[in-house]
C-alpha positions as a Python dict, from the first residue, in 0.01 Angstrom:
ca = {
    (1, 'X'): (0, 0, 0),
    (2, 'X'): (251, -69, 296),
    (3, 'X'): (537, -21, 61),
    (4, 'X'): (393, 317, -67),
    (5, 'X'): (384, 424, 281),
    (6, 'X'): (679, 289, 346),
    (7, 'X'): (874, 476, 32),
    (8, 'X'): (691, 759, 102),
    (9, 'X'): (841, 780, 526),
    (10, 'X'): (1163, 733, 407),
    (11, 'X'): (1176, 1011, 133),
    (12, 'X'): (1058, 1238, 377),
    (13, 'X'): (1309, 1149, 605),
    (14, 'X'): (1588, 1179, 330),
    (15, 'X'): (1442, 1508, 245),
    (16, 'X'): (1465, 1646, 631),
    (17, 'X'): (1845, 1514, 647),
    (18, 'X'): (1891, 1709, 312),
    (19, 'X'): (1752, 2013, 411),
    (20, 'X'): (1967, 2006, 772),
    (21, 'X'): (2303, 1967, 585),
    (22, 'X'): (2151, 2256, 327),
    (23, 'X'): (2072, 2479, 638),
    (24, 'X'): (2396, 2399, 794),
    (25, 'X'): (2597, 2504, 539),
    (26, 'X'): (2424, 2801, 418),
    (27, 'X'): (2450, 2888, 773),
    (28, 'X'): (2817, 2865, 788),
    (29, 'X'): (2819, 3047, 404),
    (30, 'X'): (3079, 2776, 296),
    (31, 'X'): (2793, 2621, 108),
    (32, 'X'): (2936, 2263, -34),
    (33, 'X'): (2790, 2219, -377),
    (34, 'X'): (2891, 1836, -373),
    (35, 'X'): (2813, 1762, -31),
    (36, 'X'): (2445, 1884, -103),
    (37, 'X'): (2432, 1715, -507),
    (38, 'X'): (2565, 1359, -291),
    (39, 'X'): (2229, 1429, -86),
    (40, 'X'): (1993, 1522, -350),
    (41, 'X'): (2124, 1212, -548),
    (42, 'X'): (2102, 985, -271),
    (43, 'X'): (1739, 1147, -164),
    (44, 'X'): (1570, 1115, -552),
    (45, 'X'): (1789, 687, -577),
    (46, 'X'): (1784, 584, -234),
    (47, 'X'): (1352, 501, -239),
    (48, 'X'): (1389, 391, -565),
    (49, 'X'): (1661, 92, -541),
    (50, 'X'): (1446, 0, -168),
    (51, 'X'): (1125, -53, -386),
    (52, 'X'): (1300, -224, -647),
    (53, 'X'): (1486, -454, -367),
    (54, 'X'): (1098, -514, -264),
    (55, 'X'): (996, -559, -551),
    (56, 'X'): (1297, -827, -669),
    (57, 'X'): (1263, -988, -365),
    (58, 'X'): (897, -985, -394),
    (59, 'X'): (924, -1171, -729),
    (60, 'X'): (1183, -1431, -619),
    (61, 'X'): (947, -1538, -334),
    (62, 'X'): (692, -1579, -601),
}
């Protein structure tokens, strides 16, 4: 449950930096299509690999 919650914190905090550099450059109408696919890529990956890394390092202990 603590590394749901965990997972979970982090996404959302992904998600706010994501939607800041969205805002920013919408707001500057030189929207960067890579800049914002490099954040939506690392936004959907970045909880994943952490939970696997728990979850590897979870397994090794074991």
């Amino acid at each position: 449950m603590e590394i749901i919650k965990w997972v979970i914190t982090i996404y959302m905090m992904m998600g706010f930096v994501t939607l800041r550099f969205y805002l920013v450059d919408f707001r500057d109408s030189k929207m960067d299509i890579s800049k914002f696919t490099v954040c939506l890529i690392a936004l959907f990956l970045f909880p994943l690999f952490w939970f696997l890394r728990k979850l590897i390092a979870a397994n090794f202990k074991l």
